[in-house]
C-alpha positions, -999 to +999 in steps of 0.1 A: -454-340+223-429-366+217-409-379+252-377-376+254-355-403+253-316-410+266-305-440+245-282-467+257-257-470+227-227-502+223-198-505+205-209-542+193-233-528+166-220-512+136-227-471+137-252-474+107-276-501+124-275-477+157-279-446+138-308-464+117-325-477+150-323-445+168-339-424+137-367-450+140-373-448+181-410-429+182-391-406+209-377-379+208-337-387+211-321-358+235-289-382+240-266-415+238-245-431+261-217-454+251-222-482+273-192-500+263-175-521+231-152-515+207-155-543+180-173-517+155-156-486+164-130-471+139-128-440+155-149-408+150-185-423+148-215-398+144-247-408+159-271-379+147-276-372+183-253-360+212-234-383+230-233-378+266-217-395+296-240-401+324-278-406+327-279-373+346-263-354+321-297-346+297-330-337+309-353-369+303-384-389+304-373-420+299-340-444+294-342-465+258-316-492+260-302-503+226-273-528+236-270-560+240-249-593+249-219-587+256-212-555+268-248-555+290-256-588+305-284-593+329-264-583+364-250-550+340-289-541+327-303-543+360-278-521+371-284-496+348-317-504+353-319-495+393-297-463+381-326-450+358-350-456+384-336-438+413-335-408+387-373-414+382-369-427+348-388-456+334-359-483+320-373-499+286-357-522+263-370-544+231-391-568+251-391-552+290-396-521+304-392-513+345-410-484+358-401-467+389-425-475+419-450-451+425-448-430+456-471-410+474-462-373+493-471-371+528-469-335+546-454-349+578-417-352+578-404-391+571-380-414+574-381-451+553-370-484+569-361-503+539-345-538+532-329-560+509-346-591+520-371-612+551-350-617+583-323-591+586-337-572+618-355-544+599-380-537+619-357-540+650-339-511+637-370-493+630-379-494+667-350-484+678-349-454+653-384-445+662-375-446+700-343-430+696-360-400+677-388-397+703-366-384+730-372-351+711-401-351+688-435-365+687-428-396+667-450-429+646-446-457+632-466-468+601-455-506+592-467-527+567-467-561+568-480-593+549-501-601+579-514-566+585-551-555+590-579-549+558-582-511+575-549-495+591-550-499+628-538-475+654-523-488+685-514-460+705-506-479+740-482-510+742-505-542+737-506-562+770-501-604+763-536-606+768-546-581+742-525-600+715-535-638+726-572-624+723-562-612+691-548-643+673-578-663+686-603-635+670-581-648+634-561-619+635-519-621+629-509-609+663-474-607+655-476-581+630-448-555+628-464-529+643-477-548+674-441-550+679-434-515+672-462-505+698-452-533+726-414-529+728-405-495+709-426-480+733-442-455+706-477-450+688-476-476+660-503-478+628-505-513+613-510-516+576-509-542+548-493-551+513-499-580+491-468-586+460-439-569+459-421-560+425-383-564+415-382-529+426-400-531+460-434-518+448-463-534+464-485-546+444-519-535+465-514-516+501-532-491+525-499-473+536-507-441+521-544-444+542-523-455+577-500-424+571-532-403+568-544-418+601-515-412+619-515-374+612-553-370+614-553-386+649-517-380+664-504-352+649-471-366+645-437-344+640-422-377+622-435-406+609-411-437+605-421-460+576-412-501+581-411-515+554-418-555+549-394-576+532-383-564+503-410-541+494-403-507+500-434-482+518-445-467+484-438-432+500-420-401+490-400-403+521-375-374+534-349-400+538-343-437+535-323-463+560-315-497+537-312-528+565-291-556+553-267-584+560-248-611+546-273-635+533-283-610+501-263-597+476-265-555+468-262-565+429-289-590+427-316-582+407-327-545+410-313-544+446-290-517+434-319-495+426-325-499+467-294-485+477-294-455+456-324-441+471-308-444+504-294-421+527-276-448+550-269-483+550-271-504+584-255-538+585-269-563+611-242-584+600-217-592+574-230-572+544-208-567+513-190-534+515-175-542+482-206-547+462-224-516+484-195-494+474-196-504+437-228-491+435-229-462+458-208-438+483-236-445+510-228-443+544-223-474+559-230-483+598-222-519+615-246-527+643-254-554+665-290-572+676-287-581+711-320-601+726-333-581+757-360-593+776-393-571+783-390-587+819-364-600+845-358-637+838-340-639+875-322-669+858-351-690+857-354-722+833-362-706+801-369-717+764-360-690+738-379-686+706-366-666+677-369-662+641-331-662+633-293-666+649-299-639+675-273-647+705-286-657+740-252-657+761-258-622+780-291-637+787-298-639+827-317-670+825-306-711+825-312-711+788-330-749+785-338-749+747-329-725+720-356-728+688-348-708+653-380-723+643-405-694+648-413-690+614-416-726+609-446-740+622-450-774+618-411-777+630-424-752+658-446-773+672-427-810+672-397-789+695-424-777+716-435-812+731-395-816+741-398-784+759-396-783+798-392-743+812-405-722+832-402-692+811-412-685+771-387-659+761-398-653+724-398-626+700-427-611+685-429-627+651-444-649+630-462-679+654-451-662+685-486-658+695-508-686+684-484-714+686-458-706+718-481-682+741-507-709+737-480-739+744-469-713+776-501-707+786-515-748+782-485-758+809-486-725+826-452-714+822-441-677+819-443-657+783-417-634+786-416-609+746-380-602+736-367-573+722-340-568+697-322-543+708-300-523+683-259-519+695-236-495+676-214-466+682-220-449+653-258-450+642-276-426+666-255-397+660-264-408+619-297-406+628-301-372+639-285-359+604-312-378+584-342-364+602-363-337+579-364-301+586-394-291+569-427-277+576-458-288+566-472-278+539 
């Protein structure tokens, strides 16, 4: 049996040609949607098939696009594009086709961290949805990460400083999301991995599906909160979906369109595009603030502060000595490290923060103090409490 096929259609190519090319398509045609152009239209035009007005509109398998330059450029395909894949539809054109990532049920309820990019406090926001949620309900976290261990890994009590330098010297990563998850969200964490990520946010390989079946089989979770890494998306069938972003990436990019319409809410860490967000989608959109809090008193001691990005140190109570963005950044890491003189190592739990600045704190025995980022808004918690699944397991 033949699939069926909703053709994208332009007014750039005389009604013949179309009519010829969509005879010709080995599917079988249910619709065609006028994507745009008028150069060839007189008025009238019969295409053999119906014409319809949105993707939605026929029941499909698949979106055929027929268009071309200038009606669809690049940014307008991969918007159309993202559109057919939040519908579930493979997008397929003379020489591409984009099929929607693949994602696997889980019988506990869920909610997906997602992002549009490295560096936007994701997995910030996932703690602080995860511990927000487990005031009520037995609550995990299942984060995947670049770094993440060959088998999932459940961490079900916060790691101690010594457990994670132990760790990096074993060879591990022992800043991986979920150590974070487990250390300052103060809930049960599973770490996993992922290798690639496509335009669309599908891993290329992952054990996500086996940490989710962990975390049920050992916990017996009432939710489990997905983090994803990046840009790549936790290839689950999630109940709901929270997209993290910010200024530095653009919602049109790409297939970053296709991110916001499978989510439910939008949080910006900071100065996101509300007019490119909107273009695309009616989302719900919620402005909050990272504000660096300190797993310990610093008693305004001499400290050092290591972080990945610009997060603010003024309500810090500490003589704040140095100030390093550098903690993904090794090499640059270690040069500002032989400048430093503190008595404390505030520094967040990413990237080297383990095998580079515990070690430096530890060599001159100074203080290793992790920082949290906590997550400031007036708006998101109340949000959070609409997206959570009602459902029983199966």
């Amino acid at each position: 049996m033949s699939e069926r096929a909703l053709v994208l259609i332009d007014g750039e190519h005389y009604v013949p040609v179309v009519r010829d090319a969509l005879a010709a398509l080995p599917y079988d045609v249910v619709g065609a949607l006028l994507v745009g152009g008028t150069e060839k239209l007189r008025g009238g035009e019969e295409y053999d098939v119906p014409l319809v007005d949105a993707l939605a509109a026929v029941e499909a398998d698949l979106v055929v696009d027929l268009s071309d330059e200038p009606v669809l450029g690049p940014r307008e395909r991969m918007l159309w594009a993202s559109r057919a894949l939040a519908l579930g539809l493979p997008y397929l054109g003379a020489d591409f086709r984009f099929d929607p990532p693949p994602l696997d049920p889980i019988e506990v309820p869920s909610l997906a961290l997602i992002g549009l990019g490295k560096r936007i406090g994701k997995t910030a926001v996932a703690g602080h949805v995860a511990r927000v949620l487990a005031r009520e309900r037995r609550v995990v976290v299942v984060a995947m990460g670049r770094g993440g261990p060959a088998e999932p890994e459940l961490v079900e009590e916060p790691p101690s400083l010594d457990d994670l330098v132990a760790l990096s010297r074993s060879g591990r990563h022992a800043a991986s999301d979920h150590l974070e998850a487990a250390a300052l969200a103060g809930v049960p964490a599973v770490g996993c991995r992922r290798a690639g990520g496509g335009l669309a946010g599908a891993p290329f390989a992952s054990n996500v599906l086996e940490g989710a079946q962990l975390a049920v089989a050992q916990l017996d979770p009432e939710l489990l909160v997905f983090d994803g890494s990046g840009a790549a998306l936790p290839p689950i069938a999630a109940d709901a979906r929270i997209l993290v972003t910010n200024g530095n990436h653009d919602a049109r990019a790409g297939l970053n369109a296709y991110r916001v319409l499978v989510s439910d809410l939008i949080v910006d860490t900071g100065g996101a595009d509300r007019e490119a967000i909107r273009s695309i989608s009616d989302v719900p959109i919620v402005a909050v603030e990272l504000r660096l809090r300190p797993a310990e008193p610093l008693a305004g001691r001499r400290t050092a502060v290591f972080t990945t990005g610009p997060a603010p140190t003024d309500g810090l109570d500490a003589d704040v000595v140095h100030v390093s963005r550098n903690l993904a950044r090794r090499d640059a890491l270690r040069e500002e490290l032989e400048r430093v003189d503190a008595e404390v190592y505030l520094v967040e739990l990413k990237a080297a923060a383990v095998d580079v600045v515990a070690e430096a704190a530890l060599s001159r025995g100074a203080e290793l103090v992790l920082a949290a980022n906590d997550v400031v808004s007036d708006e998101l918690d109340e949000r959070l409490q609409g997206l959570v699944p009602d459902r029983s397991r199966a």
